[in-house]
C-alpha positions as CSV (number, residue, x, y, z in Angstrom):
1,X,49.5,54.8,19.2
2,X,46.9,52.0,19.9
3,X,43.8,53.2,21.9
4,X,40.9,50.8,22.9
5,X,37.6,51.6,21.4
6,X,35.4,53.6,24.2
7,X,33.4,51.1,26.2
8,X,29.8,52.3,25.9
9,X,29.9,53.3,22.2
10,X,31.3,49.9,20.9
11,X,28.7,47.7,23.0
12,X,26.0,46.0,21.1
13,X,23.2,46.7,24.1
14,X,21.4,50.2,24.1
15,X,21.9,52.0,28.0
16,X,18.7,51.1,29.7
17,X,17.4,53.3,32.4
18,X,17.2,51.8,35.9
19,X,14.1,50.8,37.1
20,X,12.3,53.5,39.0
21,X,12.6,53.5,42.8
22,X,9.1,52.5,44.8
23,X,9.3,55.8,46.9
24,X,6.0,55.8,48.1
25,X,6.2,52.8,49.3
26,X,9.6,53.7,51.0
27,X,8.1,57.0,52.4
28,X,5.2,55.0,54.3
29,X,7.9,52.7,55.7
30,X,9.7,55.6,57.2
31,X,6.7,57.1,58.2
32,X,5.4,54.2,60.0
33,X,9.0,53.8,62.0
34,X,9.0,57.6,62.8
35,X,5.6,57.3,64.6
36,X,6.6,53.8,66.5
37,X,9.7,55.5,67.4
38,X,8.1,58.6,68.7
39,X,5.2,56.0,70.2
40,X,8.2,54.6,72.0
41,X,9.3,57.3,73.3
42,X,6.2,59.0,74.3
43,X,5.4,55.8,76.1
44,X,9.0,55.6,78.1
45,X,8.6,59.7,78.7
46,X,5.0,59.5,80.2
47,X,4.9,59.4,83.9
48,X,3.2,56.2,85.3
49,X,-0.2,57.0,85.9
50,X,-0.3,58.8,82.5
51,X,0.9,55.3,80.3
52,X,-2.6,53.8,80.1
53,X,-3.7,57.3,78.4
54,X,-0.8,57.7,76.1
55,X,-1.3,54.1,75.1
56,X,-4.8,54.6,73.9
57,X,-3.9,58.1,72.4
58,X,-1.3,55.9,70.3
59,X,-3.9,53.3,69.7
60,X,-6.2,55.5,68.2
61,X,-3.8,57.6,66.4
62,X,-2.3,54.3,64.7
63,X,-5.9,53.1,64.0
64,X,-6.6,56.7,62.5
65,X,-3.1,56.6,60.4
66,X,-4.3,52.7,59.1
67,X,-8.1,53.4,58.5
68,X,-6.9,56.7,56.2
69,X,-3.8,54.8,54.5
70,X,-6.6,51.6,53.6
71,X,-9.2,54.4,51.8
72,X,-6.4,55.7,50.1
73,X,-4.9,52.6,49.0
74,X,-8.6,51.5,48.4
75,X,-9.3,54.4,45.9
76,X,-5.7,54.5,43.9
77,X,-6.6,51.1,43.0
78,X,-10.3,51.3,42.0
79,X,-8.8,54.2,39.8
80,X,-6.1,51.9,37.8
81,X,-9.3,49.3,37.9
82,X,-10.8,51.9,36.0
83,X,-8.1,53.1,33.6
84,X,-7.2,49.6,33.1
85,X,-10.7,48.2,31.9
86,X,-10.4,47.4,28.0
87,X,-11.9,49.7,25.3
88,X,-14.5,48.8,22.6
89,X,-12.7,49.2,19.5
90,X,-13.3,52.0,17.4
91,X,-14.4,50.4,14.5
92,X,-16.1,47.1,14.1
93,X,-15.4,45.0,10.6
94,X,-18.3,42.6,9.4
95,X,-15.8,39.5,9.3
96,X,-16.4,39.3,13.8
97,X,-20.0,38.4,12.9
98,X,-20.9,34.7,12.0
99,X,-24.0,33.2,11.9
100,X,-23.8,31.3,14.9
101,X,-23.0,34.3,16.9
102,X,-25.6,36.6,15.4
103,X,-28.4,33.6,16.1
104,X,-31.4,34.9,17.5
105,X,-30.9,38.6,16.3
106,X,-34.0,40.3,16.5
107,X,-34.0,41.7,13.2
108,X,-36.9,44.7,14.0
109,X,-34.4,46.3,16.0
110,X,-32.0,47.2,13.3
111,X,-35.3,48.2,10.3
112,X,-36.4,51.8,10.5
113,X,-35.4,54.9,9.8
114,X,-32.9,56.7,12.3
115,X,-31.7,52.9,12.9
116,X,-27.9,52.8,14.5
117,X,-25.4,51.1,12.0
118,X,-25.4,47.4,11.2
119,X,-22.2,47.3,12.7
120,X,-22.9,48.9,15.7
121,X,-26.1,46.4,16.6
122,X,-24.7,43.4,15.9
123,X,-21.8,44.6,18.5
124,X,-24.5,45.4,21.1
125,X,-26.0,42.1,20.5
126,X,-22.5,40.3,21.1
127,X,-21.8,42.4,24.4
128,X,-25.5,41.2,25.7
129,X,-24.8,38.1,25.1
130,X,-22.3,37.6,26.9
131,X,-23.9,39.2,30.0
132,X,-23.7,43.1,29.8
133,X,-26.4,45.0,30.7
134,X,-28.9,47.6,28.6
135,X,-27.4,50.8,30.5
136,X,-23.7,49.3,29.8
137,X,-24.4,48.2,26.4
138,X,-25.9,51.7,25.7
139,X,-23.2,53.8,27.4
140,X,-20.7,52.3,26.1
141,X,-21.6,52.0,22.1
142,X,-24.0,55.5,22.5
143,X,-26.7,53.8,21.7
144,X,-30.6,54.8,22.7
145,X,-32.3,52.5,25.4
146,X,-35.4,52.0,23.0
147,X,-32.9,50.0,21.0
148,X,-30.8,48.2,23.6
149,X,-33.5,46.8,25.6
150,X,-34.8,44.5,22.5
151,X,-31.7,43.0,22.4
152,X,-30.9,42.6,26.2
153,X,-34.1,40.4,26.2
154,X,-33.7,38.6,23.5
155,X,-30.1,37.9,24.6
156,X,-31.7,36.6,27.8
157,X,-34.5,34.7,26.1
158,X,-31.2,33.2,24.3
159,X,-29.5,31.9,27.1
């Protein structure tokens, strides 16, 4: 007896998930419509003289719900901003420095005992270069002030 090759086993395309549902953003439409619907029918339920009231409770309370929903909104995506922002690589090779880019190097900074790596400096110098302040430039590569600051003005002086 003939039987036909199951269906999923003898396709050539791997099961893909389904994309994942924006429930958030399906929670805050509900929400909103729960809260116009019970606006509603506050509004239609409130004797006469008592509308104007009602109406400005609702106005403030939908001003509250926006001015909370903004700062939270406001935050999540400062956050991502953050998490998103690109690393300094781990390790820096000597081939990303060329002469042209390592012109007007102050060469003091990097003599000394205690001195950070080559490397290290010449990546600092690059990052002030193109803008990046001493406190950045420090924080980011761990290196001391005493050292950044040279370059920073150089940098400047560059430009």
């Amino acid at each position: 007896m003939w039987t036909s090759p199951h269906p999923i086993r003898a396709s050539a395309h791997p099961i893909r998930a389904l994309p994942h549902p924006h429930t958030g953003e399906g929670a805050a439409v509900l929400g909103l419509l729960t809260l116009a619907l019970l606006g509603t029918v506050l509004l239609a339920t409130a004797p006469l003289r008592d509308r104007p009231v009602a109406g400005g409770a609702l106005a403030a309370v939908g001003v509250a719900v926006f001015l909370v929903v903004a700062a939270l909104w406001h935050h999540y995506h400062r956050a991502a901003a953050r998490r998103a922002r690109p690393t300094v690589p781990a390790a820096v090779d000597g081939r990303w420095f060329t002469a042209e880019s390592l012109a007007g190097f102050p060469g003091a900074v990097a003599r000394g005992p205690g001195a950070p790596d080559r490397d290290r400096l010449y990546l600092a110098w690059i990052l002030a270069t193109q803008g990046h302040d001493a406190a950045w430039i420090g924080h980011r590569l761990g290196l001391p002030a005493e050292v950044v600051h040279p370059l920073v003005d150089a940098a400047r002086e560059r430009r």
